[in-house]
C-alpha positions in Angstrom: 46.7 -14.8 21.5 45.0 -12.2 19.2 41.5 -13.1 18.7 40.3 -13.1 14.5 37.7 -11.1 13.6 35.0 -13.5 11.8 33.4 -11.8 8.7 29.8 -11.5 11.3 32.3 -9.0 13.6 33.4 -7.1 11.0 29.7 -6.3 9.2 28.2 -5.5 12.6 31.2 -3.4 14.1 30.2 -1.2 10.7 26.9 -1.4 10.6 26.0 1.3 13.5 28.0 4.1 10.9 25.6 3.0 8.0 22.6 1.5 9.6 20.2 4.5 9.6 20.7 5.4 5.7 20.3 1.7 5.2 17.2 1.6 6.6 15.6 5.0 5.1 16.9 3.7 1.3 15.1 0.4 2.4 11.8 2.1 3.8 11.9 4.7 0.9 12.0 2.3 -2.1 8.5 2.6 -3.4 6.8 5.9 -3.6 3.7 4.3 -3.1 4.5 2.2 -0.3 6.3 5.5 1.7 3.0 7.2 0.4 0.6 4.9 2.3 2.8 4.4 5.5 3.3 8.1 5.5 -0.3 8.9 5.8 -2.0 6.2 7.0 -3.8 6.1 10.6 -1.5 4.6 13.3 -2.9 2.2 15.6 -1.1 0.3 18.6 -0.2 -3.3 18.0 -2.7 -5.1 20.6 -2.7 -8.1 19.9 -2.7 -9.9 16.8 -6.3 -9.8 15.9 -8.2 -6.7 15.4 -11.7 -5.4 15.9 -13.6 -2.5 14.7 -17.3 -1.8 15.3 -18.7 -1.0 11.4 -21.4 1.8 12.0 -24.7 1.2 10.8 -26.5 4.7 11.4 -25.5 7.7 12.8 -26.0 8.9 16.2 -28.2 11.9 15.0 -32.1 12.6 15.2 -33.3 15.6 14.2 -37.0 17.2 15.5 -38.3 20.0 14.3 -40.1 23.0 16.6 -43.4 24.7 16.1 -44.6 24.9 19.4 -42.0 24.9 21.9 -43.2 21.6 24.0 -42.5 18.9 21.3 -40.3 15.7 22.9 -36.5 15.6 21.3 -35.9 12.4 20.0 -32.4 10.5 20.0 -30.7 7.7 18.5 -28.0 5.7 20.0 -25.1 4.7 16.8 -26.1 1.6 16.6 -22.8 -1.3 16.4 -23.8 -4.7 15.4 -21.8 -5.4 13.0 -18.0 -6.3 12.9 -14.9 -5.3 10.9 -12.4 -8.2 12.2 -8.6 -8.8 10.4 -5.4 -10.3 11.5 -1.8 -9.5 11.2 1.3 -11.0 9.3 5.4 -11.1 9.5 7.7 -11.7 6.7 11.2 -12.5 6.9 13.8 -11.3 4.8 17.5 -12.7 4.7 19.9 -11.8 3.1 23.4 -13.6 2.8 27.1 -13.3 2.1 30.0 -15.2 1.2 33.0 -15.4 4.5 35.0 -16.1 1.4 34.5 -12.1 -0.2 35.5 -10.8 2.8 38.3 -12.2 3.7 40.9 -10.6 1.9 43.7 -8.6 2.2 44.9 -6.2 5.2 42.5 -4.7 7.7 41.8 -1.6 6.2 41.5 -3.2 2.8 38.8 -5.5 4.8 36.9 -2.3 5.9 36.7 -1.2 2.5 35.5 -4.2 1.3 33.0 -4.0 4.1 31.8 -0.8 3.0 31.2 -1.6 -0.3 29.4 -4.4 0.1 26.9 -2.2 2.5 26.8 0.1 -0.7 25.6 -3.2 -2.9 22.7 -4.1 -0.8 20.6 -2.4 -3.1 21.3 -4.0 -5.8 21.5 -7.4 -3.9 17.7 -7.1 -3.1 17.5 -5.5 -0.1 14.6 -3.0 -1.7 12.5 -6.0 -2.4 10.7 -6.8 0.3 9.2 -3.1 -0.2 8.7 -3.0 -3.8 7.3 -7.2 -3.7 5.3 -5.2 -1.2 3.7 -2.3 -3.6 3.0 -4.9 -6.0 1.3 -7.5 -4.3 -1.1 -4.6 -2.7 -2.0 -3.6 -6.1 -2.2 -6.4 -7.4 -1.7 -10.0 -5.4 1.8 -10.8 -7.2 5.3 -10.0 -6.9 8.1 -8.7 -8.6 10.6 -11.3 -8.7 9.8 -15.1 -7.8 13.2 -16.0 -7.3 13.6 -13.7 -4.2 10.0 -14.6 -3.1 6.5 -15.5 -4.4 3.1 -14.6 -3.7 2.6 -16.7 -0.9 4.9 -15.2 1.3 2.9 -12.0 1.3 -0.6 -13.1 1.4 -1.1 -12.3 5.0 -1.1 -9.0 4.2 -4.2 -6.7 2.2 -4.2 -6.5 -1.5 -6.3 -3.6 -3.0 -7.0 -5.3 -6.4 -10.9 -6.8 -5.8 -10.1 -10.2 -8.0 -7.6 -11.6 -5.8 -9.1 -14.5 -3.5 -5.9 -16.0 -1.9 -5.8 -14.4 1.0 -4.1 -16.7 4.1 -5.5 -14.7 7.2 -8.5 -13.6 8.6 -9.9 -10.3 7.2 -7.1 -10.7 4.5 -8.6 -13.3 2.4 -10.3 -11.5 -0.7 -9.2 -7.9 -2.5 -10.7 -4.7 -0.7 -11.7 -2.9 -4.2 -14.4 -4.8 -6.3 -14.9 -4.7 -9.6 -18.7 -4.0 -9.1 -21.4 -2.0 -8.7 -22.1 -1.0 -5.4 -25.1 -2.8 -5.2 -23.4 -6.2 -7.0 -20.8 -6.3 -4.0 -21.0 -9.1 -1.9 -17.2 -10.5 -1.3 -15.9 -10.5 2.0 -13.3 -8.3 3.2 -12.2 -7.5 6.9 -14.2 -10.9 7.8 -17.7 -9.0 6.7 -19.3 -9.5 3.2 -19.8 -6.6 1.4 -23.3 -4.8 1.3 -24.6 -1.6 0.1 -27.0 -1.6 3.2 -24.0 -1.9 5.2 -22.4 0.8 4.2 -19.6 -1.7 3.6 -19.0 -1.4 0.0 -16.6 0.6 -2.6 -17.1 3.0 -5.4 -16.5 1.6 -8.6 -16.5 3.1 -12.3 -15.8 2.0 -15.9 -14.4 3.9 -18.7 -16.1 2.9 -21.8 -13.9 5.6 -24.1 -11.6 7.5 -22.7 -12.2 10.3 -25.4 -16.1 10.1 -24.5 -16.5 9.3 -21.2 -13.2 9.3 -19.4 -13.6 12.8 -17.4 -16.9 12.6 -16.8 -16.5 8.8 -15.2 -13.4 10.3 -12.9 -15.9 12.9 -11.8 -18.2 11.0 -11.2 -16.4 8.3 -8.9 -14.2 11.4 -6.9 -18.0 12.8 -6.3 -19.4 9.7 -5.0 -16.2 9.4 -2.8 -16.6 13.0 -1.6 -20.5 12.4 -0.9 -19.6 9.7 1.4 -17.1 11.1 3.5 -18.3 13.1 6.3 -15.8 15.9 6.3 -16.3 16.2 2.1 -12.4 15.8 1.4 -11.6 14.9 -2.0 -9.8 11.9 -2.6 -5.6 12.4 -2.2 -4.5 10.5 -4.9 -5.5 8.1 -7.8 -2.8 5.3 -8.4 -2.8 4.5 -11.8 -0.2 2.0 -14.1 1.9 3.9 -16.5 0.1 3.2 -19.3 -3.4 4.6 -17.9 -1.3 8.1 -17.1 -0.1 8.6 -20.7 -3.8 8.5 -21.5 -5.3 10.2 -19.6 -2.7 12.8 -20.5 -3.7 12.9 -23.9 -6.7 13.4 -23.3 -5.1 17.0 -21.3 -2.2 17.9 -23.7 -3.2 21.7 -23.3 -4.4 21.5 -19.6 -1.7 22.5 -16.8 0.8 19.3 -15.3 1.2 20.8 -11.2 4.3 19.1 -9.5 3.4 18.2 -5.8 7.0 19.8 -4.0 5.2 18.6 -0.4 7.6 15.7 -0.5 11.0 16.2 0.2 13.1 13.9 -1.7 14.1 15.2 -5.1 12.5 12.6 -7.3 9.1 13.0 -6.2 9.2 16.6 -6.0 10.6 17.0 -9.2 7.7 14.4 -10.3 4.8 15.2 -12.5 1.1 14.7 -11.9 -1.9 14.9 -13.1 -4.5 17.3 -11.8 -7.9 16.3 -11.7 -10.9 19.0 -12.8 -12.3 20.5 -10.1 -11.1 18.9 -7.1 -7.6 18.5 -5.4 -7.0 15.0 -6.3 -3.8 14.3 -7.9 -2.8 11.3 -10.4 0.2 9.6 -10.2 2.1 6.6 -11.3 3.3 3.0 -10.1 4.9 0.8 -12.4 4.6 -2.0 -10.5 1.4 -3.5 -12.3 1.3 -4.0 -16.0 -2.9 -4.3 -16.2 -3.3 -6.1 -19.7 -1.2 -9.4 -18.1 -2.0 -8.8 -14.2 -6.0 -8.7 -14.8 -6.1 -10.5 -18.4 -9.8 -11.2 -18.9 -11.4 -8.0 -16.5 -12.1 -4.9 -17.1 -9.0 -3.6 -15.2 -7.0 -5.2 -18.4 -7.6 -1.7 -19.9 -5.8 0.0 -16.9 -6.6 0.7 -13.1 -6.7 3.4 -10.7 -7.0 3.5 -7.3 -8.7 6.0 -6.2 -7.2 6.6 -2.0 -7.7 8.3 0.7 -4.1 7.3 2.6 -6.1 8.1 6.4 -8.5 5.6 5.4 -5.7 3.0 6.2 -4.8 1.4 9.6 -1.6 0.6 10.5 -0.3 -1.5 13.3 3.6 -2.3 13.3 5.2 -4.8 15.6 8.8 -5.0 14.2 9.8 -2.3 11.4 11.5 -3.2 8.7 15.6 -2.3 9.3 18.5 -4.9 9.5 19.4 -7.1 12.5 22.9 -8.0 13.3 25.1 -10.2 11.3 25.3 -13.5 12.2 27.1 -16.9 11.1 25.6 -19.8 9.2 26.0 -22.5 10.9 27.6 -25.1 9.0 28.1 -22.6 6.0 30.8 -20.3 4.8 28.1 -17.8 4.8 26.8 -14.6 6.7 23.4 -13.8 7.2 21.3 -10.5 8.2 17.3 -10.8 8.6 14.9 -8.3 8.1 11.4 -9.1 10.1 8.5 -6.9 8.9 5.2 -7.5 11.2 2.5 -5.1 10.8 -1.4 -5.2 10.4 -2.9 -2.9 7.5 -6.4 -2.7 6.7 -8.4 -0.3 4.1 -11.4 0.2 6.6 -13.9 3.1 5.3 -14.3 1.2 1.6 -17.0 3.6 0.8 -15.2 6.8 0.4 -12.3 5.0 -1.8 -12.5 3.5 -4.8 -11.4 1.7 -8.1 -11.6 2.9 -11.8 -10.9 0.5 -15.2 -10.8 1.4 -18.7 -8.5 3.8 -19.3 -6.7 2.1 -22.2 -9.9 2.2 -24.3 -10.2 4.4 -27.5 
């Protein structure tokens, strides 16, 4: 007796042919998320809790020589205190009716196969990446009926008002608001201090027209100054809003399209140089500042001033489809899609945030 395919054996004998494109439309669905992955520093999953020693002072002494028999002094880098943070896994499933599939003669089966791998998109199999960019940037997501906050906060968020972090390391923003000197939340399971060495840049644009080069400089300076090898800052992430004006504010300066990516939209995107250094500006539009930080300064716009190396990354299970199973007790289908990774913004002092940018 012939056996019947079930609607599970008929997704999964396809999904080898289509799996791979899947997967790279699914990884690729923010430019700021394939941005950060792309760049930041790759680190072996371990174990789920991490450790890094936080350098206090700098392994360095230096003696000067008049008359040839002084003593040389040294210094041992001193590590006493702690950078400590945790990891998290999502699930994402998605699901299909045995019903849609079950039509028709084999072929016409295939085909309907094959379209419905052409629909994931739209059926929200991007948003898992795109929740992703927005909760970093912010501590929200895009749509609550696919998922809410919640189900993300294991994972860092950039913007330095959030506070409901669920895991160790992960529980506050990375990015204050503050003065150096004012910072004192704790990120990476160490509170913030100037002393330290643990602590962000931070700077707010009073007028854009006045002030608002001269503040960019100024923060992209104090970044530079604290990074060893001097690089300038790659890129400064900034809401849609605070790009139009900062253009303005450049309407007869040169726009520089970045063609190191390869895909066609970002080559073919615009961005914003910055004076004197190699910085670039470009856009997400997943934050809209003037509801997402009502009451801050970063109401007036944000910028996120990165350096994408600065971030560590620790992946246990990438994000790409499993195999098609049955519901039990359903006339449904289901695929998961397990994301488990550890991220972490570690060298705070050479990143930084900017607000403002919407004012006159």
């Amino acid at each position: 007796m012939a056996v019947i395919a079930t609607a599970a054996d008929e997704l999964n004998a396809i999904l080898p042919d289509v799996s791979e494109e899947l997967e790279d439309t699914i990884r690729h669905a923010s430019d700021f998320i394939d941005w950060l992955l792309g760049g930041a520093t790759k680190h072996n999953f371990d174990g789920d809790l991490r450790q890094k020693a936080l350098d206090t002072a700098k392994a360095v002494k230096v003696k000067g020589i008049y008359e040839g028999n002084e003593s040389l002094p040294f210094r041992v880098k001193e590590r006493t205190q702690m950078l400590e943070w945790r990891g998290h896994r999502a699930v994402a499933t998605l699901a299909v009716f045995n019903r849609d599939l079950a039509v028709g003669s084999k072929n016409a089966r295939k085909q309907k196969v094959l379209d419905l791998y052409a629909d994931l998109p739209k059926l929200g199999a991007l948003d898992p990446v795109q929740n992703l960019e927005r909760y970093i940037l912010c501590g929200d997501v895009l749509d609550t009926d696919i998922a809410t906050a919640t189900e993300y906060q294991g994972w860092m968020c950039l913007y330095g008002g959030f506070t409901s972090g669920k895991v160790m390391g992960m529980e506050n923003g990375m990015l204050q608001l503050a003065a150096p000197a004012a910072q004192n939340a704790k990120t990476l399971n160490l509170a913030k201090s100037q002393a330290l060495g643990h602590y962000n840049q931070y700077g707010n644009i009073t007028s854009m027209s006045a002030d608002g080069e001269r503040t960019i400089s100024k923060l992209l300076s104090d970044c530079v100054y604290n990074d060893p090898s001097r690089t300038d800052p790659e890129v400064i992430w900034v809401d849609r809003d605070s790009y139009v004006e900062y253009g303005e504010t450049r309407k007869n300066r040169l726009i520089i399209v970045d063609n190191s990516r390869k895909d066609d939209q970002a080559a073919n995107e615009d961005f914003h140089p910055i004076n004197g250094y190699k910085t670039k500006m470009r856009i997400t539009r997943a934050i809209n500042p003037a509801v997402d930080f009502a009451g801050t300064a970063a109401a007036k716009g944000i910028g996120y001033v990165l350096h994408a190396e600065d971030f560590e990354y620790s992946e246990v299970e990438p994000l790409r489809p499993t195999q098609w199973v049955p519901l039990n007790g359903t006339d449904m289908t289901i695929m998961q899609m397990p994301w488990h990774f550890r991220m972490a913004l570690l060298r705070h002092r050479r990143n930084g945030v900017l607000t403002g940018f919407h004012n006159a």
